[in-house]
C-alpha positions in Angstrom: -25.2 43.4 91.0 -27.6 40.4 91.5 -27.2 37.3 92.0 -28.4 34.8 89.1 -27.4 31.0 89.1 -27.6 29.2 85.8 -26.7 25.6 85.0 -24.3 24.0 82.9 -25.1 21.2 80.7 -23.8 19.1 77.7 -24.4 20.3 74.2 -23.7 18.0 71.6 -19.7 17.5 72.0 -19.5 21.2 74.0 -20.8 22.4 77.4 -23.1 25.5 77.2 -24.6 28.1 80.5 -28.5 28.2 80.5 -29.3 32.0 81.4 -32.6 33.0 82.1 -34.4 35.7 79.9 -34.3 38.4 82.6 -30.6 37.7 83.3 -30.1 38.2 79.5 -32.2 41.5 79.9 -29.6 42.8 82.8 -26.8 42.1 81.1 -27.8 44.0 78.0 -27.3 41.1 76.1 -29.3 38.9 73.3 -29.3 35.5 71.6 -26.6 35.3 69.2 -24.3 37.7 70.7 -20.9 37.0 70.8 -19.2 36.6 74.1 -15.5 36.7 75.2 -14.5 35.7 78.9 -11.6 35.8 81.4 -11.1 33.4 83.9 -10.1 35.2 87.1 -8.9 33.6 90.6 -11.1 32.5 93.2 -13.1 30.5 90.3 -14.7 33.8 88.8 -15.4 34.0 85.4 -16.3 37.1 83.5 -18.1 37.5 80.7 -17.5 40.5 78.0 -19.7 41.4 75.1 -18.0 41.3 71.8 -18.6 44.9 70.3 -19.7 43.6 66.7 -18.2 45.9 64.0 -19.9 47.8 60.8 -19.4 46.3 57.7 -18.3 49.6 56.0 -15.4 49.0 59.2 -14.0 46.0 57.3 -14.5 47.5 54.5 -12.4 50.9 55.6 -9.4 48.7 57.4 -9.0 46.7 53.9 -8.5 49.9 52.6 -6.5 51.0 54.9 -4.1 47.8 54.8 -3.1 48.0 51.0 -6.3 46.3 49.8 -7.2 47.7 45.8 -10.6 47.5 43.9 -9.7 46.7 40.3 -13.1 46.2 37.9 -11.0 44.8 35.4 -10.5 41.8 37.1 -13.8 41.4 38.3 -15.1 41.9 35.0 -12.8 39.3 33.5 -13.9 36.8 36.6 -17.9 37.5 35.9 -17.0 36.8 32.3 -15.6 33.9 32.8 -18.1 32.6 34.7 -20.6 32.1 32.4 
């Protein structure tokens, strides 16, 4: 583990961590990546990568939760449309 300090600063009406490129490049981790964290004792916080799901995964647990396809109604709604 190495040690990295960053800086916190003021981000429009948030606060955002400035990380270096080659801390980014440790933690396996790029711009835009979505990040959860836990705040542990003794001040600690930890940071945890957000595995980002498939499309086709959404897709499968509409399925999977009683969502239908029905062309007829998106038909009618294209028709109606125009």
């Amino acid at each position: 583990m190495s040690k990295i300090n960053s800086k916190i600063f003021k981000y429009g009406n948030s606060q955002a961590i400035s990380l270096s490129k080659e801390a980014l490049h440790e933690a396996g981790l790029e711009i835009g990546d979505v990040l959860e964290y836990y705040i542990e004792e003794d001040n600690k916080i930890l940071f945890k990568k957000v595995k980002e799901r498939a499309y086709k995964d959404f897709i499968k647990e509409y399925y999977k939760h009683g969502g239908r396809y029905m062309d007829e109604k998106i038909n009618q709604e294209a028709d109606e449309g125009k």
